[in-house]
VOPAGU-2260 file (C-alpha; in pm, 1 decimal, decimal comma):
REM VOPAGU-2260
SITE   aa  ch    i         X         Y         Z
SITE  UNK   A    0    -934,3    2489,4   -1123,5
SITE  UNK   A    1    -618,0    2616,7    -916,4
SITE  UNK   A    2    -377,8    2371,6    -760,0
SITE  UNK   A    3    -288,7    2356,2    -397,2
SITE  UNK   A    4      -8,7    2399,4    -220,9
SITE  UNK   A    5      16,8    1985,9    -228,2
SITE  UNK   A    6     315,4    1815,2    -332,3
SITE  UNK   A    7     224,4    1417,3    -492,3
SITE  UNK   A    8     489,6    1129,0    -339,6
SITE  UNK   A    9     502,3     826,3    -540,6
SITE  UNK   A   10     750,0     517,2    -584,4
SITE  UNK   A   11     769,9     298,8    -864,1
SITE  UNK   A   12     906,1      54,4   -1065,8
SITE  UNK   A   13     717,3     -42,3   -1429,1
SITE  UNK   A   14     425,6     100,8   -1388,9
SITE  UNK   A   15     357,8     269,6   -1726,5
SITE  UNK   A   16      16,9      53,9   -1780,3
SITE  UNK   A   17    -102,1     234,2   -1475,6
SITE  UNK   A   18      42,7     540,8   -1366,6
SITE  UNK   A   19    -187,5     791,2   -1638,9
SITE  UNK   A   20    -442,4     691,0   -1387,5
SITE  UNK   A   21    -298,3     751,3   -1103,9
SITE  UNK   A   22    -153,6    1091,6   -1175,9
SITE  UNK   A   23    -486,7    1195,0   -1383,3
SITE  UNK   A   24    -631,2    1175,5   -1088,5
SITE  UNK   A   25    -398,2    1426,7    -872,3
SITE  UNK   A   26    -346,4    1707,3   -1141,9
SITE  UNK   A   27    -596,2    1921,3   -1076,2
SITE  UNK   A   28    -460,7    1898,3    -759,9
SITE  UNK   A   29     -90,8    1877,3    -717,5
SITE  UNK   A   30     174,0    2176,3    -732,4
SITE  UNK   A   31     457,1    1917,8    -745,7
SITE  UNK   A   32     441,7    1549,0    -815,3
SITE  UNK   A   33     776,0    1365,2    -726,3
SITE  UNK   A   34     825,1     977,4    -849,4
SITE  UNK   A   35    1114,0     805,9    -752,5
SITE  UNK   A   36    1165,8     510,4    -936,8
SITE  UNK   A   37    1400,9     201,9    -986,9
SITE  UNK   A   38    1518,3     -44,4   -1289,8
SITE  UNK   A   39    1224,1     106,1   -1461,3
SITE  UNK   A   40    1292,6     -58,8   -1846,7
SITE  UNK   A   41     881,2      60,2   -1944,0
SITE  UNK   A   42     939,3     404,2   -1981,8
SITE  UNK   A   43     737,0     491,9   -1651,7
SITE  UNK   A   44     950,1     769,8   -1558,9
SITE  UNK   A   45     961,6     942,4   -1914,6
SITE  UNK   A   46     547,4     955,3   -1902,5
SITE  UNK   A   47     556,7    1111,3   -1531,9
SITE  UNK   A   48     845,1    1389,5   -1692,3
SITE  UNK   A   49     738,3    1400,9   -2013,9
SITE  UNK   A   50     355,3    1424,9   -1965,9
SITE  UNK   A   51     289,5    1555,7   -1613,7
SITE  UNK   A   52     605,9    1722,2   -1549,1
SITE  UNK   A   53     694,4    1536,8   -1222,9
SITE  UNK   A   54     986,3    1555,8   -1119,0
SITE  UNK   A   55    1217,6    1240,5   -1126,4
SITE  UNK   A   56    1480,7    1070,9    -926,9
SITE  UNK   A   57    1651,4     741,3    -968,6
SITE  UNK   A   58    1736,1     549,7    -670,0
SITE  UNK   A   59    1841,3     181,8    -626,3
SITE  UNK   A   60    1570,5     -32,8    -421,2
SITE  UNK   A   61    1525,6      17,4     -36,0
SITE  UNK   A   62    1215,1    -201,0      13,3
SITE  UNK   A   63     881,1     -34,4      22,0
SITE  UNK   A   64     906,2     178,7     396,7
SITE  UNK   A   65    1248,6     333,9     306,8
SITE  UNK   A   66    1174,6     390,1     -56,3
SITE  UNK   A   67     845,3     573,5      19,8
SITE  UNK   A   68    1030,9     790,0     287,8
SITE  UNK   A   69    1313,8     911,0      24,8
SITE  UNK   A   70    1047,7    1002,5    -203,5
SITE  UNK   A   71     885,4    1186,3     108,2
SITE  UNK   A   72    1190,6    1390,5     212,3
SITE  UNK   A   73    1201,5    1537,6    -158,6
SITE  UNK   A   74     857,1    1733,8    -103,9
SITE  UNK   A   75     856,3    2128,8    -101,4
SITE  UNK   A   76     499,0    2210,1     -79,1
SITE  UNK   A   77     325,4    2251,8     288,8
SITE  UNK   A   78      95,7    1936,5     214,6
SITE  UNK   A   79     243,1    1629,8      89,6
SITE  UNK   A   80      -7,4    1319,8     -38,7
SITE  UNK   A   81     150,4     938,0     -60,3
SITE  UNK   A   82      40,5     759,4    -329,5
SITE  UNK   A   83      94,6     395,9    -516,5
SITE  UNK   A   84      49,5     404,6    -882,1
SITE  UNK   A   85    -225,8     168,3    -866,7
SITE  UNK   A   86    -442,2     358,4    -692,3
SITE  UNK   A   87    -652,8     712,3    -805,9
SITE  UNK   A   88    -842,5     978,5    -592,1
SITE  UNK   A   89   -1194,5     934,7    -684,5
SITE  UNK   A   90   -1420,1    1279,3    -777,8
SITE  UNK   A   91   -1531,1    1250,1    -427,2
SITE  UNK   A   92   -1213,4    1229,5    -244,1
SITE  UNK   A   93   -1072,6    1502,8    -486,7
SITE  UNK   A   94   -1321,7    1778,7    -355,6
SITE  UNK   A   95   -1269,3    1628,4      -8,7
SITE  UNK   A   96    -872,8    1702,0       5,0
SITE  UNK   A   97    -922,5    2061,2    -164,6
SITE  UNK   A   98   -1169,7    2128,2      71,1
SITE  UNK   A   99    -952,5    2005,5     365,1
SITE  UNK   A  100    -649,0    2148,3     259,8
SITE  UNK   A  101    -794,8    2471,5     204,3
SITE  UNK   A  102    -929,4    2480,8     505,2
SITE  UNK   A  103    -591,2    2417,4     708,7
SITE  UNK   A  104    -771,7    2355,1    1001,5
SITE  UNK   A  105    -438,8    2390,9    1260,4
SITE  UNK   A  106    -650,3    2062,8    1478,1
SITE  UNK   A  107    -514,9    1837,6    1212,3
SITE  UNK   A  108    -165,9    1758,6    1051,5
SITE  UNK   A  109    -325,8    1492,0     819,7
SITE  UNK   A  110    -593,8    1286,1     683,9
SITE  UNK   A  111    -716,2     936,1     620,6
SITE  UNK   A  112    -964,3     792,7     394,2
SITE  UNK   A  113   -1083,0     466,5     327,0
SITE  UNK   A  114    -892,3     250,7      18,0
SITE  UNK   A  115   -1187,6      66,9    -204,7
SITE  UNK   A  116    -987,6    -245,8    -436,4
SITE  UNK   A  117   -1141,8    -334,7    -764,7
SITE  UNK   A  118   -1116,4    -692,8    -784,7
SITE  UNK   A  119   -1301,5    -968,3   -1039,3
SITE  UNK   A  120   -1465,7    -663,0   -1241,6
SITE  UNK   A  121   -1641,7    -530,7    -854,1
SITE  UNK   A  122   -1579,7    -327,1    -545,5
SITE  UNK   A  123   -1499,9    -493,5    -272,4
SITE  UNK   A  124   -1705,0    -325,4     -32,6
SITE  UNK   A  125   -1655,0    -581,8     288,5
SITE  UNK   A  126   -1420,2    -806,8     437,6
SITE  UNK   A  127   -1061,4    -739,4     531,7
SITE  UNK   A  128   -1019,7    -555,3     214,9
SITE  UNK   A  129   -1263,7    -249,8     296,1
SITE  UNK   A  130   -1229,3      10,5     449,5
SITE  UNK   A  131    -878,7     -60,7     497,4
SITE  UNK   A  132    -850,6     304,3     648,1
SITE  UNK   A  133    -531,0     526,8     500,9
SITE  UNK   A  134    -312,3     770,7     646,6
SITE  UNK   A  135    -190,8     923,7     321,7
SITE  UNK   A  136    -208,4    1295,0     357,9
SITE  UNK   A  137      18,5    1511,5     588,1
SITE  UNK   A  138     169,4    1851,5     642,3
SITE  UNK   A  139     535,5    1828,8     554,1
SITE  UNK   A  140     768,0    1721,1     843,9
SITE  UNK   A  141     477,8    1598,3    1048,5
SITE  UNK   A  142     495,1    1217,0     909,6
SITE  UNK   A  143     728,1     944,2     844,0
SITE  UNK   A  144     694,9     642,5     720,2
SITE  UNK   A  145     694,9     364,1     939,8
SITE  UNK   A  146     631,8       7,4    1052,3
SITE  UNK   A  147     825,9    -305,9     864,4
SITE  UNK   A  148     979,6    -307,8     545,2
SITE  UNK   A  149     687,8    -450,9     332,1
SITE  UNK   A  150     400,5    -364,5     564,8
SITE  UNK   A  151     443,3      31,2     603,2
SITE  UNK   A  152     203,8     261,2     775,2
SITE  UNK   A  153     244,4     633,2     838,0
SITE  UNK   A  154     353,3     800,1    1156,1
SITE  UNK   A  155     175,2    1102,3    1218,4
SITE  UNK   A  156     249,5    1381,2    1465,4
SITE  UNK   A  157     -61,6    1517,7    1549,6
SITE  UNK   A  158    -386,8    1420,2    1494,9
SITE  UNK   A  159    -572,5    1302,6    1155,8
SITE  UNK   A  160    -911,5    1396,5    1012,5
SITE  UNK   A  161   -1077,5    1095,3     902,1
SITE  UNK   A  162   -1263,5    1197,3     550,6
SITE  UNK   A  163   -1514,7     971,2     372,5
SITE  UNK   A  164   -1443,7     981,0      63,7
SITE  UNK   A  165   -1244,7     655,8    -136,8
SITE  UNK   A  166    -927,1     579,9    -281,4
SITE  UNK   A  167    -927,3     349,7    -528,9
SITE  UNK   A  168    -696,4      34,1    -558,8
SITE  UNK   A  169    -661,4     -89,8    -902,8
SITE  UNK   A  170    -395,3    -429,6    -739,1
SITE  UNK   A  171    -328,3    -764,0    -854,7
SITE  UNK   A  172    -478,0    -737,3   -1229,9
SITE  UNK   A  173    -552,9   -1100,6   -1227,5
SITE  UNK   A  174    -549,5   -1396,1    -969,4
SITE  UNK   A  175    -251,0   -1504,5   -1086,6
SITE  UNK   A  176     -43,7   -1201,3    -992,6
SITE  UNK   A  177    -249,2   -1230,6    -641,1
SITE  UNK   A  178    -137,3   -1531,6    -597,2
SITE  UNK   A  179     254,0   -1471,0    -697,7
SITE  UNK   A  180     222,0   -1181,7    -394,8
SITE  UNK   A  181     173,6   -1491,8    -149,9
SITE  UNK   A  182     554,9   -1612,9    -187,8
SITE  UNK   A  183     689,6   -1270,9    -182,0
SITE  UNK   A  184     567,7   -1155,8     103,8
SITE  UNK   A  185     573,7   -1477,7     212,4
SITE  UNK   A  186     967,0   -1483,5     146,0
SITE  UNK   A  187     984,0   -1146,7     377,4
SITE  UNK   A  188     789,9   -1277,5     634,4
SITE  UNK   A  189     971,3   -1585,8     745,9
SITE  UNK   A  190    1278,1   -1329,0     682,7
SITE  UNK   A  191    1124,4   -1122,2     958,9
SITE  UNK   A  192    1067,6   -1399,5    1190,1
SITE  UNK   A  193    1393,7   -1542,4    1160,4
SITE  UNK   A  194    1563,5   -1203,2    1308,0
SITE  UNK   A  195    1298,1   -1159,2    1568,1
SITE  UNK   A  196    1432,3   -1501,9    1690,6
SITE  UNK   A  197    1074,0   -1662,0    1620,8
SITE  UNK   A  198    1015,3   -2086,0    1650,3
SITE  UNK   A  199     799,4   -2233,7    1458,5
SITE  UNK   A  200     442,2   -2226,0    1647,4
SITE  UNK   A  201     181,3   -2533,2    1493,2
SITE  UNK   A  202    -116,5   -2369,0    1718,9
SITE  UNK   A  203     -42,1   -2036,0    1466,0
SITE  UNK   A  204     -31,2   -2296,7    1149,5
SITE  UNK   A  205    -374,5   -2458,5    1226,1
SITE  UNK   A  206    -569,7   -2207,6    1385,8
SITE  UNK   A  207    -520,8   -1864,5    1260,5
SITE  UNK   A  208    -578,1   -1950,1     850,7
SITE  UNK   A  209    -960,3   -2050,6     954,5
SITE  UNK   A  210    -994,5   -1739,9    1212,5
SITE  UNK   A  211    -894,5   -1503,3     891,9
SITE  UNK   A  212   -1112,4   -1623,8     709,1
SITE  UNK   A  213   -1429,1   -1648,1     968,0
SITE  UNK   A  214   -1309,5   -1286,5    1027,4
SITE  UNK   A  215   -1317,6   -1208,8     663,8
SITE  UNK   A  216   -1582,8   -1351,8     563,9
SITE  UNK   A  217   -1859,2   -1410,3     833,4
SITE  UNK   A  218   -1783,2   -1091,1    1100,5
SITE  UNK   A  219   -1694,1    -862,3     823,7
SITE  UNK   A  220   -1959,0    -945,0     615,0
SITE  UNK   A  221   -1718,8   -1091,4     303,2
SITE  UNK   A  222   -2040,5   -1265,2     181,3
SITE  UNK   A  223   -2237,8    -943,9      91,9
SITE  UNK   A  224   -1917,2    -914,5    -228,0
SITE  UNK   A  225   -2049,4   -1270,1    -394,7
SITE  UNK   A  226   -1800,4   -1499,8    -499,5
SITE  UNK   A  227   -1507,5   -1216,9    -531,7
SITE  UNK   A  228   -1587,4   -1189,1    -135,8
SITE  UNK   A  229   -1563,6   -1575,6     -94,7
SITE  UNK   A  230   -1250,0   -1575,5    -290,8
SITE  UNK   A  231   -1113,9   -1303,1    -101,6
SITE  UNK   A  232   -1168,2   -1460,4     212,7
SITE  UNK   A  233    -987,2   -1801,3     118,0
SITE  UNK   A  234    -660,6   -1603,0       6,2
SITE  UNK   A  235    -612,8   -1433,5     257,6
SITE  UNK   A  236    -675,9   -1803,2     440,2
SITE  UNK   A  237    -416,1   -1934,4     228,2
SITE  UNK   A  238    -172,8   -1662,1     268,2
SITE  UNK   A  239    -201,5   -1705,3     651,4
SITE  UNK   A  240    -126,6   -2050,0     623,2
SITE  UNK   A  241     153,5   -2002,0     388,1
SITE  UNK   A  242     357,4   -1749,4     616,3
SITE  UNK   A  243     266,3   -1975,8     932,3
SITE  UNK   A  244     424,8   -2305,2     762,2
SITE  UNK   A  245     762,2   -2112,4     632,8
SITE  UNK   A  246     937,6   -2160,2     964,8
SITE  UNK   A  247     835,9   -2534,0     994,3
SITE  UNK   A  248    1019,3   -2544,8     591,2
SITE  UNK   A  249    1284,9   -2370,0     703,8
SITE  UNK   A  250    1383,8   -2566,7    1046,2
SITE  UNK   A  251    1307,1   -2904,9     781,6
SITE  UNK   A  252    1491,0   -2819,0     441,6
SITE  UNK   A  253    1792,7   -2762,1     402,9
SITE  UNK   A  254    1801,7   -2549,6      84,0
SITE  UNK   A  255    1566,2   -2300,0     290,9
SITE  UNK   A  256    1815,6   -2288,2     562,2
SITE  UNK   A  257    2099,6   -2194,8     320,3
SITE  UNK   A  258    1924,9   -1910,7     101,3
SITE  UNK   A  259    1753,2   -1773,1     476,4
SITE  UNK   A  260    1983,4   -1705,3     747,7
SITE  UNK   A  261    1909,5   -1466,5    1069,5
SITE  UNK   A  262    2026,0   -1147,1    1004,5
SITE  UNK   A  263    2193,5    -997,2    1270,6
């Protein structure tokens, strides 16, 4: 089957236990796939080169927005597709981006698609994990990426087609590297709030962990994933609660105050 005329952005750093799956899944579509990539020691670069001829580029690490946009500036073809390594195009969503892109219907400089996570050997079909709605497909020079440096979202000028079809999201392997993704983001978080200016707010503490997960798991219907949906729900609980307390840790420790300090 012929490729398109669809370059394949991705960023990385050690992802050689996952990548095969990831670019498997765009090579019957993708003229050019571009990885840029940073203190990779796993050989993930040589298996994008080596085995799907991507083309490589080294770069130090800009945090996830500006990383993803360096990789996004280095794409030649008229379509360009953002991608993690963790995730694949499913047989469904494969046909739907050919079809789309060989459309070029001139109403739309990009599409989303819903993003499906496997999680505790299931899909998680409900909740705040589905259909977490993506913005991943573009015409080149019509999208940037934007938003904060850890939580990025595409900026699209134009309109979007909104296709069916699902990504999958192979994240977090096992609940411990879930759970190790609390503190990080955690870490940029309170980073966040301390250049915004931000006080420490004990309404936000006590009352939004339990609205996240009433909102996970009762209006988005979290219990219709079984105990993978009830677990899902109390992270994501957790993580609120985490984040919310960081300020209050850093306003009462000491050792907090001297390794976070308001950037100016």
């Amino acid at each position: 089957m012929n490729t398109l005329p669809l370059s394949v952005c991705l960023i990385a750093h050690n992802e050689a236990a996952r990548i095969r799956r990831c670019l498997d899944s765009v090579k019957p579509l993708a003229s050019e796939i571009i990885l840029v990539y940073n203190d990779c020691t796993d050989g993930t670069e040589t298996i994008a080169r080596d085995e799907y001829g991507a083309q490589i580029f080294e770069e130090s690490w800009h945090g996830h927005r500006d990383q993803k946009n360096i990789a996004l500036e280095k794409s030649t073809q008229p379509w360009t597709l953002c991608l993690d390594c963790d995730e694949e195009l499913s047989p469904e969503l494969v046909d739907q981006l050919r079809a789309f892109i060989e459309a070029d219907d001139p109403a739309f400089n990009g599409a989303s698609f819903p993003r499906k996570v496997w999680f505790l050997g299931r899909w998680m079909t409900h909740g705040d994990w589905y259909p977490d709605r993506s913005l991943r497909l573009i015409r080149t020079g019509k999208g940037r990426w934007a938003g904060s440096r850890e939580h990025d979202r595409m900026d699209l000028e134009g309109t979007a087609k909104k296709l069916t079809a699902d990504l999958h999201h192979y994240t977090n392997p096992t609940l411990n590297d879930q759970i190790e993704k609390i503190n990080y983001f955690a870490d940029i978080y309170l980073q966040r709030q301390l250049d915004a200016g931000k006080k420490w707010s004990l309404s936000h503490a006590i009352l939004r962990p339990p609205w996240r997960f009433y909102r996970a798991y009762f209006l988005r219907r979290g219990f219709m994933d079984g105990f993978p949906g009830f677990y899902a729900a109390v992270l994501t609980s957790f993580a609120t609660f985490v984040r919310h307390s960081r300020l209050y840790e850093y306003d009462t420790t000491p050792e907090v105050r001297e390794k976070f300090k308001p950037r100016q």
